[in-house]
KOLBAPA-49750 format. One record per residue (C-alpha): residue in three letters; chain; x, y, z. Coordinates in steps of 0.25 Angstrom, whole numbers. Layout:
<rec><r>ALA</r><c>A</c><x>X</x><y>Y</y><z>Z</z></rec>
...
END
This chain:
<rec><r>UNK</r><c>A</c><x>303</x><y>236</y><z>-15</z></rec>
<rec><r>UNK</r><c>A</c><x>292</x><y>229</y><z>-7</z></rec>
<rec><r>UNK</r><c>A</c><x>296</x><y>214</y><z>-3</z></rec>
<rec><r>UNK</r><c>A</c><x>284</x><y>205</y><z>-5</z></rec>
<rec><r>UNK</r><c>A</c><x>280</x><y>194</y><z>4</z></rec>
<rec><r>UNK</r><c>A</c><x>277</x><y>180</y><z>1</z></rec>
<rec><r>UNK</r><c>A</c><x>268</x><y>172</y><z>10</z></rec>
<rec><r>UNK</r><c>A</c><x>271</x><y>158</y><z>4</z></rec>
<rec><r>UNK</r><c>A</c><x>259</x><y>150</y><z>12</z></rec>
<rec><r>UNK</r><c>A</c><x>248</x><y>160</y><z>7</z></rec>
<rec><r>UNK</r><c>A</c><x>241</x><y>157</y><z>-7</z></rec>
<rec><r>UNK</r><c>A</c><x>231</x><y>168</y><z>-13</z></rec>
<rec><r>UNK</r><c>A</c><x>217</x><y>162</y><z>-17</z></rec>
<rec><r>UNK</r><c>A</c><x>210</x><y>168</y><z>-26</z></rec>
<rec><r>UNK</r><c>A</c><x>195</x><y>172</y><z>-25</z></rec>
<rec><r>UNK</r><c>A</c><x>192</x><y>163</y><z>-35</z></rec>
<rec><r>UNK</r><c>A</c><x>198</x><y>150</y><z>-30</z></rec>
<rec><r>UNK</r><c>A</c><x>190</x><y>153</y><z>-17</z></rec>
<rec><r>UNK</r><c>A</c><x>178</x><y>151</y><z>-24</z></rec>
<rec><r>UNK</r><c>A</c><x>182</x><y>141</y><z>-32</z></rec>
<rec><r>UNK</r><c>A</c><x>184</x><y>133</y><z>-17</z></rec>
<rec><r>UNK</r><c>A</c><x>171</x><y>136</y><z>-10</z></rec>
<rec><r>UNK</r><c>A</c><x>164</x><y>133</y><z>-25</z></rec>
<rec><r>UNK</r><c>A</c><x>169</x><y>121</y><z>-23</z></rec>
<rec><r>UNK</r><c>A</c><x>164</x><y>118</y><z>-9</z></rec>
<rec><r>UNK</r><c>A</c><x>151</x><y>121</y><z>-13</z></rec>
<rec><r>UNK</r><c>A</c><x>151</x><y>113</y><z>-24</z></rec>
<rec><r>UNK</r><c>A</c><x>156</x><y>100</y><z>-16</z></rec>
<rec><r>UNK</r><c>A</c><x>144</x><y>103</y><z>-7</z></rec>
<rec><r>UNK</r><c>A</c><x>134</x><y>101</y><z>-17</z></rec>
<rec><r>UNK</r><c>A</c><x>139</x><y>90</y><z>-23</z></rec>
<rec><r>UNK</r><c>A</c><x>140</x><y>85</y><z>-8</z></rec>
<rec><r>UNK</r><c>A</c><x>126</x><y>87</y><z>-5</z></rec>
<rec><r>UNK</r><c>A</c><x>122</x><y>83</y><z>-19</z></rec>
<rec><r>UNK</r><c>A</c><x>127</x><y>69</y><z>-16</z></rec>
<rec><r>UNK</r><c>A</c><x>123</x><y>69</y><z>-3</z></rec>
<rec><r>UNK</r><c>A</c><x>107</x><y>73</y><z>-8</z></rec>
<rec><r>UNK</r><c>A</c><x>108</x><y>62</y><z>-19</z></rec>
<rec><r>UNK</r><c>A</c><x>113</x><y>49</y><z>-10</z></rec>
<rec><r>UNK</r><c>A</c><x>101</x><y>53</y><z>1</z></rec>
<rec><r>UNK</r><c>A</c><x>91</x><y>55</y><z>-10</z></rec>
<rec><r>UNK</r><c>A</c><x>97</x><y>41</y><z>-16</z></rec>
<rec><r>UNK</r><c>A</c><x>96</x><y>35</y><z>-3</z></rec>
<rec><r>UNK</r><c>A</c><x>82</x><y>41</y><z>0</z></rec>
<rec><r>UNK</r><c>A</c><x>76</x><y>35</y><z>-14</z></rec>
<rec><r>UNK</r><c>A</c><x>83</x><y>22</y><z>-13</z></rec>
<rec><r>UNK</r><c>A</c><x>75</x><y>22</y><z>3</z></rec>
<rec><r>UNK</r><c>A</c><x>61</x><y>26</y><z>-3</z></rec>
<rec><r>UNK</r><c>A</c><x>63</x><y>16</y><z>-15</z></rec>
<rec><r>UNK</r><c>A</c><x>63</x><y>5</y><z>-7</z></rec>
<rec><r>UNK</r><c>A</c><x>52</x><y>9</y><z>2</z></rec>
<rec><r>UNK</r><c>A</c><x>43</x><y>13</y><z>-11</z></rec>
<rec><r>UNK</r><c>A</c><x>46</x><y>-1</y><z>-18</z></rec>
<rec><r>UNK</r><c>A</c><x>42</x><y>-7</y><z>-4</z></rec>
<rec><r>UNK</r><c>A</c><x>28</x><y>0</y><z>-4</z></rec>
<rec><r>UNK</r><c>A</c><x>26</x><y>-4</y><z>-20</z></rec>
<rec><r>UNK</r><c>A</c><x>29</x><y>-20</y><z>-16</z></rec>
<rec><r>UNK</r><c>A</c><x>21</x><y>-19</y><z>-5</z></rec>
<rec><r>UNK</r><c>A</c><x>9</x><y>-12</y><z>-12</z></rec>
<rec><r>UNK</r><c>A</c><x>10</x><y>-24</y><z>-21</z></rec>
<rec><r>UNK</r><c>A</c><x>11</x><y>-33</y><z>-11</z></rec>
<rec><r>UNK</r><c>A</c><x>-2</x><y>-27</y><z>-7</z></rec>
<rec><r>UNK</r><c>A</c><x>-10</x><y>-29</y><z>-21</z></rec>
<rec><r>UNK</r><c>A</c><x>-5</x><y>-43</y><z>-22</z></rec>
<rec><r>UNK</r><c>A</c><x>-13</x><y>-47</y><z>-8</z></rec>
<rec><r>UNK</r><c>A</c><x>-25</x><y>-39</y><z>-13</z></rec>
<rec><r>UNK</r><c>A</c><x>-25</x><y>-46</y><z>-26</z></rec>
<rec><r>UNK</r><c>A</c><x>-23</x><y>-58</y><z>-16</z></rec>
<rec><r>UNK</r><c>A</c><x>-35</x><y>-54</y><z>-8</z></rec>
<rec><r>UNK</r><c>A</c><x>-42</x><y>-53</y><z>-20</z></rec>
<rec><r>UNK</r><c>A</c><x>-40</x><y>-67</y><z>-26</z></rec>
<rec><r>UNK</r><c>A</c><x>-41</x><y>-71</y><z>-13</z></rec>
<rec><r>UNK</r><c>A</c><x>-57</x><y>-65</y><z>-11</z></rec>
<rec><r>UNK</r><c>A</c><x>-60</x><y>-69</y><z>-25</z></rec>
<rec><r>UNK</r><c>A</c><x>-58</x><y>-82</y><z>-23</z></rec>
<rec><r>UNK</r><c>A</c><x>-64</x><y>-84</y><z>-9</z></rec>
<rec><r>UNK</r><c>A</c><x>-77</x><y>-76</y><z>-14</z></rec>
<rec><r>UNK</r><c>A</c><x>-78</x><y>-85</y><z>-28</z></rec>
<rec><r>UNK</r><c>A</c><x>-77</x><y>-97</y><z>-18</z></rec>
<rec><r>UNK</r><c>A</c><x>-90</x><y>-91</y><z>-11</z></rec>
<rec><r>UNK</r><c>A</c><x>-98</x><y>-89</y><z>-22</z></rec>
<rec><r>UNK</r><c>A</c><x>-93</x><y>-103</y><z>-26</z></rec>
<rec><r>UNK</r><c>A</c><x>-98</x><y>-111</y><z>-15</z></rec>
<rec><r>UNK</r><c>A</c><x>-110</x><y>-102</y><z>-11</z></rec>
<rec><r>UNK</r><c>A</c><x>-105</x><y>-98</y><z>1</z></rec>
<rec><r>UNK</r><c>A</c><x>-107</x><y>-83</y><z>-5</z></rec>
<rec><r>UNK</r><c>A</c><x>-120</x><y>-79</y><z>-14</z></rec>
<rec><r>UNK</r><c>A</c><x>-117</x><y>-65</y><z>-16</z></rec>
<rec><r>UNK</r><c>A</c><x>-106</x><y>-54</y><z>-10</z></rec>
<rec><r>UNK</r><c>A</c><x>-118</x><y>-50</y><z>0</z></rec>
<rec><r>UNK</r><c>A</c><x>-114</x><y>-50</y><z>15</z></rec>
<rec><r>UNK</r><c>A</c><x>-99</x><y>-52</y><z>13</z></rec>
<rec><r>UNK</r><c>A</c><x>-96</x><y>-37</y><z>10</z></rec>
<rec><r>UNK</r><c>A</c><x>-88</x><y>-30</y><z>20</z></rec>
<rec><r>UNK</r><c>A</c><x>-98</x><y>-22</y><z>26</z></rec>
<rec><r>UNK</r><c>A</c><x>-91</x><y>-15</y><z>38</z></rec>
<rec><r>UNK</r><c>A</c><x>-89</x><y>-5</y><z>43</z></rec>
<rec><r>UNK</r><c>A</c><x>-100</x><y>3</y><z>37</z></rec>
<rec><r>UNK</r><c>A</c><x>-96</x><y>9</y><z>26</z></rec>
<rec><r>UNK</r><c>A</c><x>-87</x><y>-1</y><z>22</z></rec>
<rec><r>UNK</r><c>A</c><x>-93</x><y>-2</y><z>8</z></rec>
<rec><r>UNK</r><c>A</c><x>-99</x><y>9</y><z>7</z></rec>
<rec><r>UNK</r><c>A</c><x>-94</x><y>21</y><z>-2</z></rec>
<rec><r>UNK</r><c>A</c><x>-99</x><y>33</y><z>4</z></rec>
<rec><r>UNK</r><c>A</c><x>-93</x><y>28</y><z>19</z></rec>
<rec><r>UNK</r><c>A</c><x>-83</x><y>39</y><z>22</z></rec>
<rec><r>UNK</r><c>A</c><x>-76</x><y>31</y><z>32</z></rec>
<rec><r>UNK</r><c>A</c><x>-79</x><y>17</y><z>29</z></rec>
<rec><r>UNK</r><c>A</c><x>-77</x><y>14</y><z>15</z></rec>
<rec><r>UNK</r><c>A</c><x>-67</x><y>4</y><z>11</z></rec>
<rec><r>UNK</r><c>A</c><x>-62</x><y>14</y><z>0</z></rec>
<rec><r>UNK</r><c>A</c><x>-60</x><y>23</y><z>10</z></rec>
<rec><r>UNK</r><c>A</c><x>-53</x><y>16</y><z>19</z></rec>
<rec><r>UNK</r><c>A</c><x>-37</x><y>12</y><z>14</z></rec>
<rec><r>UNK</r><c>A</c><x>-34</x><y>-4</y><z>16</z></rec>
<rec><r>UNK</r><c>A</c><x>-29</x><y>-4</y><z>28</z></rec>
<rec><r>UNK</r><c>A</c><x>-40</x><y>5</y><z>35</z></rec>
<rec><r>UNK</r><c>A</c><x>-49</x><y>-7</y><z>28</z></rec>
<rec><r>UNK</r><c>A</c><x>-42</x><y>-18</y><z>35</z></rec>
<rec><r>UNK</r><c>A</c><x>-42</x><y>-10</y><z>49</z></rec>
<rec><r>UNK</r><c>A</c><x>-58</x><y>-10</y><z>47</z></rec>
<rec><r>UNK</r><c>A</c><x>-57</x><y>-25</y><z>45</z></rec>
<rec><r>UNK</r><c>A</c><x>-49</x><y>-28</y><z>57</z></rec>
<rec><r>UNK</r><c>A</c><x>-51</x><y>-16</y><z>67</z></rec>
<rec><r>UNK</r><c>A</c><x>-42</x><y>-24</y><z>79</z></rec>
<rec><r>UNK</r><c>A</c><x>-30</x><y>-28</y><z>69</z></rec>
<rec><r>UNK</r><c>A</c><x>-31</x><y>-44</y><z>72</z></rec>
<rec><r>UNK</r><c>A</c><x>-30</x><y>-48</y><z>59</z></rec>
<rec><r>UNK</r><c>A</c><x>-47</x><y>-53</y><z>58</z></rec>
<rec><r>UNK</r><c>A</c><x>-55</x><y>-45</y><z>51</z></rec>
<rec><r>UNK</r><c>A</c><x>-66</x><y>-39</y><z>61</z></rec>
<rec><r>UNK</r><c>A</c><x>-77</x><y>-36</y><z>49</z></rec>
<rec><r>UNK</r><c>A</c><x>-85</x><y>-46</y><z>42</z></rec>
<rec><r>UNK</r><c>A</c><x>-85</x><y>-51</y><z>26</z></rec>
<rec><r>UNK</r><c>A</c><x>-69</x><y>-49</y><z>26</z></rec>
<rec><r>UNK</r><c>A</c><x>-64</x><y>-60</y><z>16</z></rec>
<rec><r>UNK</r><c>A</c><x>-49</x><y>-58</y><z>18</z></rec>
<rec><r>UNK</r><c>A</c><x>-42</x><y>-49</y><z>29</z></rec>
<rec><r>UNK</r><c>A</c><x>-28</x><y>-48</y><z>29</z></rec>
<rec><r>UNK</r><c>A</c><x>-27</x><y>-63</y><z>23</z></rec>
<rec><r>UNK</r><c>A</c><x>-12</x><y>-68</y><z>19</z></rec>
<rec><r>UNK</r><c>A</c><x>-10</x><y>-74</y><z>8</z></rec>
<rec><r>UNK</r><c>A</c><x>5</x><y>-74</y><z>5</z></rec>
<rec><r>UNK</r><c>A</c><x>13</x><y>-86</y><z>11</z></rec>
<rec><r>UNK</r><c>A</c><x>26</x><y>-88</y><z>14</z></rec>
<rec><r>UNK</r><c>A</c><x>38</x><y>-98</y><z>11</z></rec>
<rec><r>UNK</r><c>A</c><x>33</x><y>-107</y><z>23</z></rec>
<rec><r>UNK</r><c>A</c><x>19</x><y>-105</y><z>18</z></rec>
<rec><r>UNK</r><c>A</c><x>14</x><y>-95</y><z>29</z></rec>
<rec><r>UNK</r><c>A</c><x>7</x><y>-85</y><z>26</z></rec>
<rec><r>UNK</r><c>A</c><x>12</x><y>-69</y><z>26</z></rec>
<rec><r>UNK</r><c>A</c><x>4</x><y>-60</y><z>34</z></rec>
<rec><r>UNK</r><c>A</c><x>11</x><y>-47</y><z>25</z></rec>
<rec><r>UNK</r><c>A</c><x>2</x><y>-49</y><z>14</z></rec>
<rec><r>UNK</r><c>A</c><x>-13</x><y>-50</y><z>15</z></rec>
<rec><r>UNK</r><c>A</c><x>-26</x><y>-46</y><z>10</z></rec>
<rec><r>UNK</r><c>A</c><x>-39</x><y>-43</y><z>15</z></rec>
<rec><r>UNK</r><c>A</c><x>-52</x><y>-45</y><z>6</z></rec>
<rec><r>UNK</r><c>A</c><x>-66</x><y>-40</y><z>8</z></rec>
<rec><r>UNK</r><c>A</c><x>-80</x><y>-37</y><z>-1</z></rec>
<rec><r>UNK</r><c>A</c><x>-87</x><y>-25</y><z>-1</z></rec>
<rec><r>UNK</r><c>A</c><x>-100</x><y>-22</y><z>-7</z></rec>
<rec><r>UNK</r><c>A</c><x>-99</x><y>-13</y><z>-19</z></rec>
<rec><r>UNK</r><c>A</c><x>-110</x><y>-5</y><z>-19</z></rec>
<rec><r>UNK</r><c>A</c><x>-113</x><y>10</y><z>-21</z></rec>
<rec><r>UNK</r><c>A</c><x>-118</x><y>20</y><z>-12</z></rec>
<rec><r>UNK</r><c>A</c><x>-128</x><y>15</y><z>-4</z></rec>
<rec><r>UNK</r><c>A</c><x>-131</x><y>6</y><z>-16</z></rec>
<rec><r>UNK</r><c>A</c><x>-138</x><y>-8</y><z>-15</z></rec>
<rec><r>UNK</r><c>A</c><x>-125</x><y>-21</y><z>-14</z></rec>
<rec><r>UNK</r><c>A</c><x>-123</x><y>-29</y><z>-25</z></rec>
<rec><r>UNK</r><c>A</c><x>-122</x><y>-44</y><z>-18</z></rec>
<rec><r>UNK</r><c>A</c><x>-117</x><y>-49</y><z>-32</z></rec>
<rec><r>UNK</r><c>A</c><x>-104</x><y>-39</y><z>-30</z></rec>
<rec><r>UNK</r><c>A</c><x>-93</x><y>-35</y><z>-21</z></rec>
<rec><r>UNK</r><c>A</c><x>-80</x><y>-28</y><z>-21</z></rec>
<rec><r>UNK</r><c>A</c><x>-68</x><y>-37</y><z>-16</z></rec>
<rec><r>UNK</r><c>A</c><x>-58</x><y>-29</y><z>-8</z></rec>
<rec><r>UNK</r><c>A</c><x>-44</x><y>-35</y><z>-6</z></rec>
<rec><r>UNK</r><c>A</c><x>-33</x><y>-27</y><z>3</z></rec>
<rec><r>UNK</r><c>A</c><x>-20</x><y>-32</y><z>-1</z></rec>
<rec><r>UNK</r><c>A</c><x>-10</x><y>-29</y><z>13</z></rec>
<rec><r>UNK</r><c>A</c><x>5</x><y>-30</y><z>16</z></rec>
<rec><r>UNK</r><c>A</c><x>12</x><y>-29</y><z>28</z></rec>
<rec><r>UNK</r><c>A</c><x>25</x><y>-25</y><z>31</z></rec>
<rec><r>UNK</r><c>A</c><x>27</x><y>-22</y><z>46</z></rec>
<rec><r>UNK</r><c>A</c><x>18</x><y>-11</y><z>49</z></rec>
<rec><r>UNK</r><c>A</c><x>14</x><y>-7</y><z>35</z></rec>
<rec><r>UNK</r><c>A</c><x>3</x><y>-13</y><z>27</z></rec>
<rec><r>UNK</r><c>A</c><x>2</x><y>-10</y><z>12</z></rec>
<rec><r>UNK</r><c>A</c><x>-11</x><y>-14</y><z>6</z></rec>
<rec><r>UNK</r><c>A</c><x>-19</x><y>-14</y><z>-9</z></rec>
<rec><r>UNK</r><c>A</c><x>-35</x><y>-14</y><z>-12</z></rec>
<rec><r>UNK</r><c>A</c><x>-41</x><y>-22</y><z>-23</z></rec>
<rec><r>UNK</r><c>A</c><x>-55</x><y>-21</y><z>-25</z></rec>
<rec><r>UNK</r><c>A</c><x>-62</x><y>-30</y><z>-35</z></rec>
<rec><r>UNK</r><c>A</c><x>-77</x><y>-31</y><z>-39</z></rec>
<rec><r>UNK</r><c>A</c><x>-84</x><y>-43</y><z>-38</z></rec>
<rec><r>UNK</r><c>A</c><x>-98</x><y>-49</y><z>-43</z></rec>
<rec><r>UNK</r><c>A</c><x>-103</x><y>-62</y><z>-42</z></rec>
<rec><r>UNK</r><c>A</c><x>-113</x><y>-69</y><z>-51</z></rec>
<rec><r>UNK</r><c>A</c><x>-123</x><y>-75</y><z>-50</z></rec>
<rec><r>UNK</r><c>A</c><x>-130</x><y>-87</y><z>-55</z></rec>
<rec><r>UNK</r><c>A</c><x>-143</x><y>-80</y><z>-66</z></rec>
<rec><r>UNK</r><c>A</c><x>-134</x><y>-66</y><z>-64</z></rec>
<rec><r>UNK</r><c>A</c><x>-131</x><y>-58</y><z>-76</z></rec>
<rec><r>UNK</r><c>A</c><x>-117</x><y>-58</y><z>-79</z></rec>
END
């Protein structure tokens, strides 16, 4: 009769218990890299939150000082009218460069140009003075501090153009107010445009 022999230290796996050990590997890698996926996207959202709700402030920021620069014009222009020192808008619209107020300018109109192209026209050599004429505002602080100082982050710049068509004859009677609201933070600048219609009237005028 045969003998059989025993080999105590050797344990027989079945093909099925195999599988069931490399299904396992693979499954704790996904859920590894699952995990791992998740906490990057969190940290990802979390980063480009914070620099979205920077952007929205800042835009706000930047229509509050445009609504600044508005009040701001109305009231110097009413004061004109008020004490004569202006008669009509005539000869305080801006006027350069060429084209400025013109609709049909490819380069030039103010339309056409983003805000901060606008204020680069205005002051070409970056001193903080504008370099055209008939600018009301450019670059004007308005926001003070605890110590009563004024903060050059937020600013506005105000200026008339003449609203008239397409080679059209001017109206003196009316203008359109622009007002750039601007904020600074470091190297960036965040800016908003209003633009409001105005008309004067005039003593014997219709209304």
């Amino acid at each position: 009769m045969p003998r059989i022999k025993k080999y105590p230290n050797l344990h027989f796996r079945s093909p099925d218990q195999h599988f069931e050990r490399g299904a396992s590997l693979i499954i704790v890698v996904i859920v590894m890299s699952f995990i791992i996926t998740v906490g990057l996207l969190v940290v990802t959202i979390t980063g480009t939150g914070t620099k979205v709700a920077g952007n929205i402030r800042n835009q706000q920021e930047a229509f509050n000082a445009a609504e600044a620069g508005f009040n701001a014009g109305w009231t110097t222009i009413d004061d004109y009218f008020a004490d004569g020192t202006w008669n009509s808008f005539e000869g305080h619209f801006l006027k350069e460069p060429y084209g400025i107020d013109l609709p049909d300018s490819k380069n030039n109109y103010f339309r056409r140009l983003t805000d901060v192209e606008i204020l680069n026209l205005i002051d070409p050599n970056g001193d903080g003075n504008p370099d055209l004429n008939n600018i009301l505002f450019y670059l004007q602080p308005y926001v003070t501090n605890s110590e009563g100082q004024l903060n050059l982050k937020y600013s506005y710049t105000v200026f008339l153009i003449e609203d008239k068509a397409n080679g059209g004859e001017g109206d003196p009677s009316s203008a359109l107010m622009v007002c750039i609201g601007s904020v600074r933070a470091g190297n960036k600048m965040t800016t908003s445009r209003l633009e409001i219609s105005l008309a004067a009237k005039f003593p014997g005028s219709n209304p």
